[in-house]
C-alpha positions as CSV (number, residue, x, y, z in Angstrom):
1,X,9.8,1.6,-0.3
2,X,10.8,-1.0,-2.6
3,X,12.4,-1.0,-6.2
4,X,9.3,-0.6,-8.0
5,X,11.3,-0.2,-11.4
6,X,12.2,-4.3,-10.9
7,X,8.4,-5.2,-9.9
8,X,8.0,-7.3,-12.8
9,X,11.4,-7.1,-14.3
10,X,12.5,-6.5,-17.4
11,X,8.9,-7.3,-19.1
12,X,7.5,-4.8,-17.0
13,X,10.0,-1.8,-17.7
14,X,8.7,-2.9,-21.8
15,X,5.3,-2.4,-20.6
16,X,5.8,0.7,-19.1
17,X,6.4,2.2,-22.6
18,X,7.6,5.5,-23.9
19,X,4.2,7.1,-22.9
20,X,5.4,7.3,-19.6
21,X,7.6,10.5,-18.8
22,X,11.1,9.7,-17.8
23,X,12.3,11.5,-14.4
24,X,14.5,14.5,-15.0
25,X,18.1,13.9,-15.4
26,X,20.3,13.8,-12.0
27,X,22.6,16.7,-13.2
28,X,20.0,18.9,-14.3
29,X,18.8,21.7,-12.3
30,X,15.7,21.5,-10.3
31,X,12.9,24.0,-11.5
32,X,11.7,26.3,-9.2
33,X,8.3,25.6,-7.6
34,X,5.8,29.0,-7.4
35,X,4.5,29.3,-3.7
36,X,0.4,28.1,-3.9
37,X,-2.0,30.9,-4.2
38,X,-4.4,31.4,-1.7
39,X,-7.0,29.1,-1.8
40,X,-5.3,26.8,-4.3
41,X,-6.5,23.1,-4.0
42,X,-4.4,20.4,-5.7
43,X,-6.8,18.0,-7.2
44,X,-6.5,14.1,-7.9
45,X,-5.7,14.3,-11.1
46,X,-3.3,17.5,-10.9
47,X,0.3,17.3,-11.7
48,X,2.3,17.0,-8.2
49,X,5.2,19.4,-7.2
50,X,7.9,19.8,-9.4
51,X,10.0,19.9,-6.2
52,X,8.8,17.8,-3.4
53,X,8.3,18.8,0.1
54,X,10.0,15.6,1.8
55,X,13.2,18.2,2.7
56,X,11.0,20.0,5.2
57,X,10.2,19.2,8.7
58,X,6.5,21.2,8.4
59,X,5.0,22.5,5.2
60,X,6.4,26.3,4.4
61,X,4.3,29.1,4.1
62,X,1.7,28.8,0.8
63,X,0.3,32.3,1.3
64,X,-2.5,30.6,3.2
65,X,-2.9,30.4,7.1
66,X,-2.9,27.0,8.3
67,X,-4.7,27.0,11.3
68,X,-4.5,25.3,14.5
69,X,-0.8,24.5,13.9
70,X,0.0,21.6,16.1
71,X,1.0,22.4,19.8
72,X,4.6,21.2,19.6
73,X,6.5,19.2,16.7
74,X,7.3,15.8,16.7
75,X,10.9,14.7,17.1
76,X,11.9,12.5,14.4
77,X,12.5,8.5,15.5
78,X,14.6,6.1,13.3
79,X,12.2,2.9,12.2
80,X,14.9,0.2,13.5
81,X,16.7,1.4,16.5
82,X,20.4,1.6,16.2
83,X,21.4,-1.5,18.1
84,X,19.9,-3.6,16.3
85,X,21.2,-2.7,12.5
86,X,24.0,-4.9,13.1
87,X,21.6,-8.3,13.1
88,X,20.3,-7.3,9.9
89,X,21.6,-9.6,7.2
90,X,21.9,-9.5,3.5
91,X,18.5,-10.2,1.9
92,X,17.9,-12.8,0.3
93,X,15.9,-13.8,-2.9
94,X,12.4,-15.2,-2.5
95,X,13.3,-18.0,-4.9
96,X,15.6,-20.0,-5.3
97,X,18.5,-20.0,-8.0
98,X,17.1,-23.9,-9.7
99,X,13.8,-23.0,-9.7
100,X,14.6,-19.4,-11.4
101,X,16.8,-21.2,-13.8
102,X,13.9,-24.0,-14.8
103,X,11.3,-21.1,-15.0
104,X,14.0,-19.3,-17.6
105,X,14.6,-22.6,-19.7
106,X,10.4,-23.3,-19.5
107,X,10.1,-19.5,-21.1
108,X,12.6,-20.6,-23.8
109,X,10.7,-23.3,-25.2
110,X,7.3,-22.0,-24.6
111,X,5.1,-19.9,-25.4
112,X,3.9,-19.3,-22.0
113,X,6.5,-15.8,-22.4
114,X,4.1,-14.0,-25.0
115,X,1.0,-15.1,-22.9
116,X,3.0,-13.4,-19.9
117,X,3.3,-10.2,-21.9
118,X,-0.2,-9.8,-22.9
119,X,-1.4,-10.9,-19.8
120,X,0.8,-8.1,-17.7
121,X,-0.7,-5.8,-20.4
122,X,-4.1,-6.1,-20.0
123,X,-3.2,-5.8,-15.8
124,X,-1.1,-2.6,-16.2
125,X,-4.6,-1.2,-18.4
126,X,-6.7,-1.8,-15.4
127,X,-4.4,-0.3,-13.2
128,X,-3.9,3.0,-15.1
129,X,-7.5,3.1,-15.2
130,X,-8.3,7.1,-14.1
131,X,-10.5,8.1,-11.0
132,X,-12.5,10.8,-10.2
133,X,-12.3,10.8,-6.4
134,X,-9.7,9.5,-4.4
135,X,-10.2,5.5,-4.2
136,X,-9.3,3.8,0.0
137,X,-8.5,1.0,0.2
138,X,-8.6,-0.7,3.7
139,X,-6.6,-3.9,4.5
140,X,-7.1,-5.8,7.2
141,X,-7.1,-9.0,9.3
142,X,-8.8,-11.1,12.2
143,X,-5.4,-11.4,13.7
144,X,-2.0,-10.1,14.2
145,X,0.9,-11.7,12.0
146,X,-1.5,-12.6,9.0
147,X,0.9,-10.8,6.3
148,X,-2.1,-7.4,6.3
149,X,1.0,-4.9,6.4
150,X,2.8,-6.7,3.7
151,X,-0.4,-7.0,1.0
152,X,-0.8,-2.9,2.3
153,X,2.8,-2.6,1.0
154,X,2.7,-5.1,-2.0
155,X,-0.4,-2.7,-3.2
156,X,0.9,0.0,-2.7
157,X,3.8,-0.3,-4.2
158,X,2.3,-2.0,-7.7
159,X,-0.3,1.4,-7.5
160,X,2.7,4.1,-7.1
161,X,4.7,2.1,-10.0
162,X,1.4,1.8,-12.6
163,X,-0.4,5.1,-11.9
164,X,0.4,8.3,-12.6
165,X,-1.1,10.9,-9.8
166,X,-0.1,10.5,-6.2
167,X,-0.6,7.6,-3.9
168,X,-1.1,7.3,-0.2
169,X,-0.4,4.6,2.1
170,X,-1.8,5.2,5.7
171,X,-0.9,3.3,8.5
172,X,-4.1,3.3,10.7
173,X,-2.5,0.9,13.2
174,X,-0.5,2.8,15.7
175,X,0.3,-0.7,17.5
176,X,3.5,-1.0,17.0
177,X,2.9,-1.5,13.1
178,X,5.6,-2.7,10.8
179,X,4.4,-0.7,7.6
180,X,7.1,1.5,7.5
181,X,9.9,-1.0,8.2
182,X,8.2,-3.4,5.0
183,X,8.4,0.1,3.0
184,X,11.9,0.9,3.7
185,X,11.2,4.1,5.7
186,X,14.2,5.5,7.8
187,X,13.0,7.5,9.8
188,X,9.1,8.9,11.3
189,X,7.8,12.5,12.7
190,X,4.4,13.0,11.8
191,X,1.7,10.4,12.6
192,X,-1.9,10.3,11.7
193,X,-2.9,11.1,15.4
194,X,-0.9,14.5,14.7
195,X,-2.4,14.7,11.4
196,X,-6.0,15.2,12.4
197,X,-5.4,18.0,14.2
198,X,-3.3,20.2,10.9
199,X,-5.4,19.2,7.9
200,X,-7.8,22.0,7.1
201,X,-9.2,22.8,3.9
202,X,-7.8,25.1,2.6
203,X,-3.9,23.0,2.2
204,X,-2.7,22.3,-0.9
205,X,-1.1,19.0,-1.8
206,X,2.9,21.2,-1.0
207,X,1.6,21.8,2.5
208,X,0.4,18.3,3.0
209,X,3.3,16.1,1.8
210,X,5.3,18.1,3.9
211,X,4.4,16.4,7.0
212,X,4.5,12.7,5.3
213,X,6.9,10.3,4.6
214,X,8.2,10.4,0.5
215,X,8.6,7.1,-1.0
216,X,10.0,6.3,-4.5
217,X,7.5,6.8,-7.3
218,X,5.4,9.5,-6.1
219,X,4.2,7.6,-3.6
220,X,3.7,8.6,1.0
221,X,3.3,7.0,3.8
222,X,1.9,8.6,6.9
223,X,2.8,6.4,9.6
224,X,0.4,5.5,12.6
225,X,2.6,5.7,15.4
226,X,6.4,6.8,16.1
227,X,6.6,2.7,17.7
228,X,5.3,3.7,21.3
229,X,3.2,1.4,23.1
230,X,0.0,2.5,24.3
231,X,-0.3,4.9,21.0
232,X,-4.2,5.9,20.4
233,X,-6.0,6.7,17.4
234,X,-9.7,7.3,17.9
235,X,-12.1,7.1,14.8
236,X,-13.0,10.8,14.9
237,X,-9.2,11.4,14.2
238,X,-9.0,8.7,11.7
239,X,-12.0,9.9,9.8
240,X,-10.7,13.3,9.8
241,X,-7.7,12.5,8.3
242,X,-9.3,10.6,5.5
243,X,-12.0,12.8,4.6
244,X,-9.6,15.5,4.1
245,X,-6.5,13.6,2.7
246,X,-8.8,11.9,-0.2
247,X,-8.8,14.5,-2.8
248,X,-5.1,14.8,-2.8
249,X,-4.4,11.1,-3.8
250,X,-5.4,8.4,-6.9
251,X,-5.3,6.0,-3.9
252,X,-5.0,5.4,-1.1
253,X,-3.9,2.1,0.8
254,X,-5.1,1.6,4.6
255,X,-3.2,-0.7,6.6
256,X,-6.0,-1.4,9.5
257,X,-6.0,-2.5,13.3
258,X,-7.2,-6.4,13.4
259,X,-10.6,-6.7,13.6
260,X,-12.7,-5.8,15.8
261,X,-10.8,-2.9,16.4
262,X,-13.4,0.1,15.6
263,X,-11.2,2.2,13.3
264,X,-10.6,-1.1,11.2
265,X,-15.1,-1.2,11.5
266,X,-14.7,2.1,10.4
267,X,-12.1,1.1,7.5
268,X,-13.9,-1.1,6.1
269,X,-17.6,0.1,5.6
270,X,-16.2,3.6,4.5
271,X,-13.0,2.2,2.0
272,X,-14.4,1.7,-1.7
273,X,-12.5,-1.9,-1.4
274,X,-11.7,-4.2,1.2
275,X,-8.8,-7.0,1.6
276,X,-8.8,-9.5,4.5
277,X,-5.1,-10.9,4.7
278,X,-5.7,-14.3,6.1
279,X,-3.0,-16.9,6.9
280,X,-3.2,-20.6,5.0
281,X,-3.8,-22.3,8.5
282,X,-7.2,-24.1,9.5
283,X,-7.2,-21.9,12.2
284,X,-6.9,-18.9,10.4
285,X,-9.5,-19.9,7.8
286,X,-12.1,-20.5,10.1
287,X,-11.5,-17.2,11.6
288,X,-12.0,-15.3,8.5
289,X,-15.2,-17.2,7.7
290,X,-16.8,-16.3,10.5
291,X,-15.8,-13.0,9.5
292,X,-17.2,-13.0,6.0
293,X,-19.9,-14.7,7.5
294,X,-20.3,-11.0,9.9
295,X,-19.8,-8.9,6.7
296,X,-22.7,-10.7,5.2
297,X,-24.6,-8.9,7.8
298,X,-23.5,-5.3,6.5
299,X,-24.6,-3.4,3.1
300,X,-24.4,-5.9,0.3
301,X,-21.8,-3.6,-1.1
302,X,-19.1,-4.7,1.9
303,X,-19.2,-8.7,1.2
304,X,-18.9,-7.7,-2.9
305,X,-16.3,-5.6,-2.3
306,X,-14.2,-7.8,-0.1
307,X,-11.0,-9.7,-1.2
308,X,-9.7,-12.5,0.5
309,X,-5.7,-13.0,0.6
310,X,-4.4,-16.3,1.6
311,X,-0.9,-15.3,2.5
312,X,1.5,-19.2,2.9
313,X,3.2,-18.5,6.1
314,X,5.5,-22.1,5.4
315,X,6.1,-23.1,1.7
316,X,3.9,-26.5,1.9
317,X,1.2,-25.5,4.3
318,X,-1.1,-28.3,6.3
319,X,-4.5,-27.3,3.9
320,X,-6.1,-28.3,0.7
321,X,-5.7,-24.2,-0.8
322,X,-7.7,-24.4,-3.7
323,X,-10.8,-25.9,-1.4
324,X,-10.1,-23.5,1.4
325,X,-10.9,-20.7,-1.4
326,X,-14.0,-22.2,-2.8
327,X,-15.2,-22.8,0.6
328,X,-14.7,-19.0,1.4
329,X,-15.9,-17.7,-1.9
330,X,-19.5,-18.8,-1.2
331,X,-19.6,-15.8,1.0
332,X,-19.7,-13.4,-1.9
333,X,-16.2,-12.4,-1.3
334,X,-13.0,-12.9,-4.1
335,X,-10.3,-15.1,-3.0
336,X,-6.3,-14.7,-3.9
337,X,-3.3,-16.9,-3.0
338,X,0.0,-15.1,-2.1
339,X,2.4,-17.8,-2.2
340,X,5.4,-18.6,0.3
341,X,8.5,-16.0,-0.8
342,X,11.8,-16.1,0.9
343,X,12.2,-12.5,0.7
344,X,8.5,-11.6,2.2
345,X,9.3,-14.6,4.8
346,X,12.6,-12.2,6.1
347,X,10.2,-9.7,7.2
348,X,12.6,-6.5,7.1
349,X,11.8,-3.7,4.1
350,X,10.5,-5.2,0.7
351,X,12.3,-5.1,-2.5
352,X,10.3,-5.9,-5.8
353,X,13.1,-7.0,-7.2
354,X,14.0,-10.3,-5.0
355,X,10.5,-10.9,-4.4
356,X,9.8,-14.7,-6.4
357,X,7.9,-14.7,-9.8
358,X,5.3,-16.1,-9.2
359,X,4.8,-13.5,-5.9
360,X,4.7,-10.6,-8.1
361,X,2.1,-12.1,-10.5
362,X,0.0,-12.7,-7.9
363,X,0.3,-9.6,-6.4
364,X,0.1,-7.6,-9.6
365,X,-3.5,-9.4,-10.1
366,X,-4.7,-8.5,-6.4
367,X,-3.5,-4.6,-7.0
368,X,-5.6,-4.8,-10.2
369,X,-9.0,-6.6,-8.9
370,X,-8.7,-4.8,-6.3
371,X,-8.4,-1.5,-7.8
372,X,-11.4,-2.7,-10.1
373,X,-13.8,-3.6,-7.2
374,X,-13.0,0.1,-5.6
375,X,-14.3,1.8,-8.7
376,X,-18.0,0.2,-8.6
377,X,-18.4,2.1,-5.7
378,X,-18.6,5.9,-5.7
């Protein structure tokens, strides 16, 4: 997971304010956490775990039986196989160094910094906004290599750093998916396949976490598939999982199959939000109009609920953008630009803090319209 301390740098960590409770301090002593009672439910809303469960292989005993324990457990599989750490090479900034320096100088003589700092203000209200039910968000594309994983990771990451209960991100593509590489996982067990057949009522949200993945800022992944081909997930399983996983978690971010897949059919009509990642190509425009287009067809509350991400694969790409999003706005849906950024370009494990300016402005405003559309639906 990346950095979410540096996602908007050092004007975010003012915005963060003293409201917000600092961690505990390395050297102090961790606090003991009680075993749950029986029948204890942890909320959204309820303060997580003192002590998280991230250091266990399977959830320990709460006092509750958990039934139908899974048949046989997992081994645990490293995300990028040891042979090939070694072509892995530094990262790299998304922008570079002169146009950092002449964005720095412009903020000197302008007033364009204040207007930042109120604008980044009025964002971080929106997404601190509380929820009464677990929000899903689905995120998803008409094509492989549209950038879906990395808006499922850009939002996730700006939800875990703004909000304060527990966020989800579920990786409902067990195709070989790169979610957990983008999120700087090491190392998967439990999938959302083996998921669906543990979750029963009665968990709390100690027994849960224990079979996901912990990310920084109170944030979880549970991965789709341990990277083996042919790996199923049927929408039974899938709609399992998230009935059952929604009260534990503020949000929750699904990274979807391309469409048609039926799971990502499934996604969308039953998420409280929608994003279509869609790359800046002619091809991939008309591709996603004529999926809008299908969405039109649905409840009302699918099309109006539906954002659009235009994600620059090339920094100068071959189409007029700002026509390309009226032109796909007339469909009822919203339309964002994610803009070309070195660092996203890379395509290993996302780290706020090299990710261009302008890239975490625009993805700050898709968490927060996004998060906005998913509570006008209950």
């Amino acid at each position: 997971m990346p950095n979410a301390d540096n996602w908007q740098g050092d004007v975010l960590r003012d915005l963060r304010g003293p409201d917000r409770p600092a961690g505990p301090s390395p050297d102090a002593p961790a606090p003991a956490v009680p075993a749950p009672e029986p029948g204890d439910r942890t909320l959204v809303g309820d303060p997580p775990p003192t002590e998280q469960a991230h250091v266990r292989q399977a959830p320990a005993a709460s006092g509750v039986p958990t039934a139908r324990p899974p048949r046989a457990t997992p081994g645990s599989r490293a995300v990028v196989d040891e042979e090939l750490t070694g072509v892995v090479r530094k990262a790299r900034h998304g922008e570079h160094v002169a146009a950092r320096a002449v964005r720095a100088v412009r903020r000197t003589v302008s007033s364009s910094a204040a207007q930042e700092v109120a604008e980044l203000t009025r964002t971080a209200e929106l997404l601190q906004q509380p929820v009464t039910t677990g929000r899903q968000i689905a995120v998803t594309s008409i094509r492989g290599g549209a950038g879906k994983s990395t808006v499922a990771a850009l939002l996730g990451t700006a939800y875990a750093h703004y909000r304060q209960d527990p966020v989800l991100l579920v990786e409902a593509d067990p195709a070989l998916g790169s979610l957990p590489l983008r999120l700087g996982a090491q190392s998967l067990r439990w999938t959302t396949g083996d998921i669906a057949d543990i979750v029963e009522p009665q968990m709390s949200l100690l027994d849960i976490t224990g079979y996901l993945v912990q990310l920084p800022e109170n944030a979880w992944l549970l991965p789709g598939s341990q990277g083996q081909i042919g790996a199923m997930l049927d929408t039974r399983a899938y709609e399992r999982v998230m009935v059952s996983l929604r009260r534990y978690f503020g949000v929750t971010v699904v990274d979807c199959e391309t469409l048609p897949a039926e799971v990502a059919r499934v996604a969308l009509t039953a998420s409280q939000a929608r994003v279509l990642a869609a790359p800046a190509t002619l091809d991939g425009l008309t591709s996603t109009y004529n999926v809008l287009q299908w969405m039109r067809g649905l409840p009302r509350y699918v099309i109006e609920g539906t954002v659009v991400v235009l994600t620059e694969q090339v920094p100068r790409p071959g189409v007029d953008l700002t026509e390309a999003a009226r032109k796909l706005s007339t469909t009822g849906a919203a339309v964002h630009l994610l803009p070309y950024d070195g660092h996203l370009a890379a395509g290993g494990t996302i780290r706020t803090e090299l990710l261009a300016h302008p890239t975490r402005r625009a993805a700050t405003r898709l968490a927060a319209e996004v998060f906005q559309l998913s509570q006008k639906r209950r």
